[in-house]
N, C-alpha and C positions, 0 to 999 in steps of 0.2 A: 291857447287853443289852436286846433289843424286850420288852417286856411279859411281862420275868421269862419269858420263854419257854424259856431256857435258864441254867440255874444253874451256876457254874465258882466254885470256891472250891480254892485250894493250899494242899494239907497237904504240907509240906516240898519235896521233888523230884516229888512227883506233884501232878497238876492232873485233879482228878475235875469231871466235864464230866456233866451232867441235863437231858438234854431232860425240859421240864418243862411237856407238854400232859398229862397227864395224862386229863382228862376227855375228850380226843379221843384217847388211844391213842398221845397225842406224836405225833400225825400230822405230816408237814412242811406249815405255812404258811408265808407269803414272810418271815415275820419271824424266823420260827426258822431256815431257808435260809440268809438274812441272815447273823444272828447265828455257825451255824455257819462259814461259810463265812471269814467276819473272823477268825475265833476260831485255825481253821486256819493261816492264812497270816500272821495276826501270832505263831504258834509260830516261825515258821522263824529268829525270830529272838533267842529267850529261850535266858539258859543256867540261869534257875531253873529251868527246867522241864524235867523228864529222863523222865517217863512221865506218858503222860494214858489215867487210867479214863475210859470211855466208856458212861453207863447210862441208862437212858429211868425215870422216877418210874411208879409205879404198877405196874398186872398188865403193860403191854404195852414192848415194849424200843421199836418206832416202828412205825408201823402204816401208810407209806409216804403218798404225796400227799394232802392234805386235797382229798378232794374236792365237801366243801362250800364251801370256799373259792373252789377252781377251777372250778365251776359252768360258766364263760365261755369257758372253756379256748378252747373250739373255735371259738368268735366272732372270736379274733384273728387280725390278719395275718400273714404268712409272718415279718417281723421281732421283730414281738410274739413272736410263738411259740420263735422261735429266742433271742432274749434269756433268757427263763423257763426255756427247754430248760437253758442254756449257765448261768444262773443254779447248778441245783441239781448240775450234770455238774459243776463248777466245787469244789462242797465235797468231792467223791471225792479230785479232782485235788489241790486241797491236804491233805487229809490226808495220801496217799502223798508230798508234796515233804515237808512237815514232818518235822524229825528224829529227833526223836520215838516211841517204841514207842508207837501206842495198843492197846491191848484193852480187847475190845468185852465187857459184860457183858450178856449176852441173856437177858431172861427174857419169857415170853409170847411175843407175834407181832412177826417181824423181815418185814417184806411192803414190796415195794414199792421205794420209796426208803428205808426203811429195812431191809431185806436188799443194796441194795445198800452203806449203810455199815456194814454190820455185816462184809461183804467188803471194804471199803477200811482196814477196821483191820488191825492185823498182828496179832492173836491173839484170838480170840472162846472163849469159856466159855460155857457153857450150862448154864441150869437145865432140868429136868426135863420143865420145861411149853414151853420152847422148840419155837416153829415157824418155818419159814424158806418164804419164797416168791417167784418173780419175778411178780409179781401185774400187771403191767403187760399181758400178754396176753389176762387177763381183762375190761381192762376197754377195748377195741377198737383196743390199741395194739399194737408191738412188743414180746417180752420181752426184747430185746437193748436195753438202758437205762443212765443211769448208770454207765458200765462192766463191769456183772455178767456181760454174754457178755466179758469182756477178763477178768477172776477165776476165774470158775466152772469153766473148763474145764482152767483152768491150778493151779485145787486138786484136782479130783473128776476127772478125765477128760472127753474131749469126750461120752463115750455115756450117763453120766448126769446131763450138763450138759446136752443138748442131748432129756431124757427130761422134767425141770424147766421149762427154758426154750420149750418145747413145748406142753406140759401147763398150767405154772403150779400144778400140785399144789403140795401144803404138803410140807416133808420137818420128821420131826419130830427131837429133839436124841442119840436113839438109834444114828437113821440117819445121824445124819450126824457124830456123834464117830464113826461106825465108816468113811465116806469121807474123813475129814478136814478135814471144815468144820468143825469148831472140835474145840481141844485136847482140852477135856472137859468132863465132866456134871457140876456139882454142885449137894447141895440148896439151895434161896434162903436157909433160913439161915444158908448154910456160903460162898457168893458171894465174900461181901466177903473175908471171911478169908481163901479161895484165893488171891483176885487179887490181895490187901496180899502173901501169901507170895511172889508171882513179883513183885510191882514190888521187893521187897528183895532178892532176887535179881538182878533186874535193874539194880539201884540199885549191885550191887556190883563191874560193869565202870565202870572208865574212866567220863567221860564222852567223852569224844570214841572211846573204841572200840564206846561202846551206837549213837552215832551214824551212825559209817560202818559198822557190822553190818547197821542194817538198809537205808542206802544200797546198802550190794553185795547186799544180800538182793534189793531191788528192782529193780536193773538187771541182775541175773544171771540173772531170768524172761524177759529180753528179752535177753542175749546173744548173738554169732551164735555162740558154742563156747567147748570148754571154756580157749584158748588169752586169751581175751578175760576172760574172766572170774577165772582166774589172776593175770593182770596188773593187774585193779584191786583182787585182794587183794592182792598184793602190794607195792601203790602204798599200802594203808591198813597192813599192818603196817611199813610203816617210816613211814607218818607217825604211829601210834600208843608206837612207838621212839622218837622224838622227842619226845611229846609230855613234859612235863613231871609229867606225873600216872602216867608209866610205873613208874618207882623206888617212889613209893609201893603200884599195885600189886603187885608183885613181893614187896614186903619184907611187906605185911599179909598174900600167901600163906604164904608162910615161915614167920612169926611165926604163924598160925593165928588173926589175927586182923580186926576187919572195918575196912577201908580207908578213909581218911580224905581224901579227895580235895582237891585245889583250886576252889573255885566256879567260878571263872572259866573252868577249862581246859575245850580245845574246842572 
């Protein structure tokens, strides 16, 4: 990884992932962009890997574009700008291909580029001090960025999506485990412990049924109905039928005990 910018270390089936600016708020620079962005799309293709924590070091979870970096931003040409744009839109996008459950562990300021990965994970937790913002309007831009007008409206409704996205207010982690921006509140020193609780949880589907759950999760937001969406569940449970890792779940419900999968399967 660029300049220890981002720390990934795998403990068993999860792969805990640290933006690791620390002293800038884990703001994104090109290297940390970089880094994520690789990090993402070489997932697509691991079977060690069955859940990635997602946490920023320090008081802030990312504190969206470094804009000391970007200084120049505005100096480039139509290509420059669209490469850099198409750079960071790029890490949203593989997150969502990767197979992967990430949840997002948010503590402090999610702003910016970094609210909008905190919406490209599938499950966000919030400490206490969690704050959420499309900060992008503030600062002479659009706040339809990164995806977040494609998320925001399709978790919270379009009328306090488009109250946010508007504004560029802060929404803090009260208000928004009560819209459903993220699952729930816990204290920082109780975080990890929640999140270990749901990766064993989630560690105890299949793997190839953790897999294509949140593939239909994700193409079920985009559906044209419910006829469409029926059919590719039912195109996963019978390839999850098949799968080889099925009998063993089955029989570790039965037995009331925890499921011993094959690595490979998936």
């Amino acid at each position: 990884m660029s300049e220890d910018s981002l720390l990934v270390e795998r403990e068993g089936e999860v792969l805990w992932v640290t933006l690791n600016r620390p002293d800038r708020l884990n703001a994104l620079n090109r290297a940390l962009v970089d880094d994520l962005r690789q990090l993402f799309r070489d997932l697509h293709h691991r079977r060690d890997v069955r859940v990635v924590a997602l946490r920023g070091a320090g008081r802030a979870f990312c504190a969206g574009l470094d804009l000391k970096e970007e200084a120049s931003y505005s100096n480039r040409d139509v290509s420059g700008l669209l490469d850099s744009q198409r750079n960071i839109a790029e890490v949203v996008i593989a997150m969502r291909r990767c197979p992967q459950p990430i949840v997002a562990m948010v503590q402090g300021a999610a702003s910016g580029g970094g609210f909008a990965i905190a919406l490209g994970s599938d499950v966000r937790l919030a400490t206490p001090d969690a704050i959420f913002n499309a900060a992008f309007i503030k600062l002479g831009l659009s706040a339809c960025d990164i995806g977040v007008s494609y998320f925001l409206p399709r978790m919270i409704g379009s009328s306090v999506a488009s109250e946010l996205l508007l504004t560029g207010d802060f929404i803090g982690a009260e208000r928004a485990v009560q819209l459903g921006l993220v699952s729930r509140v816990v204290d920082a020193d109780d975080l990890e412990r929640q999140a270990r609780a749901m990766f064993d949880s989630m560690l105890a589907a299949t793997p190839v049924g953790l897999r294509l759950t949140k593939e239909s999760l994700n193409y079920s937001v985009d559906a044209q109905g419910l006829e469409a969406v029926i059919a590719m569940e039912d195109r996963n449970q019978v390839l999850c039928v098949k799968d080889n890792n099925f009998d063993e779940g089955i029989n570790a419900f039965l037995e009331k005990r925890r499921p011993v999968y094959a690595t490979r399967a998936g």
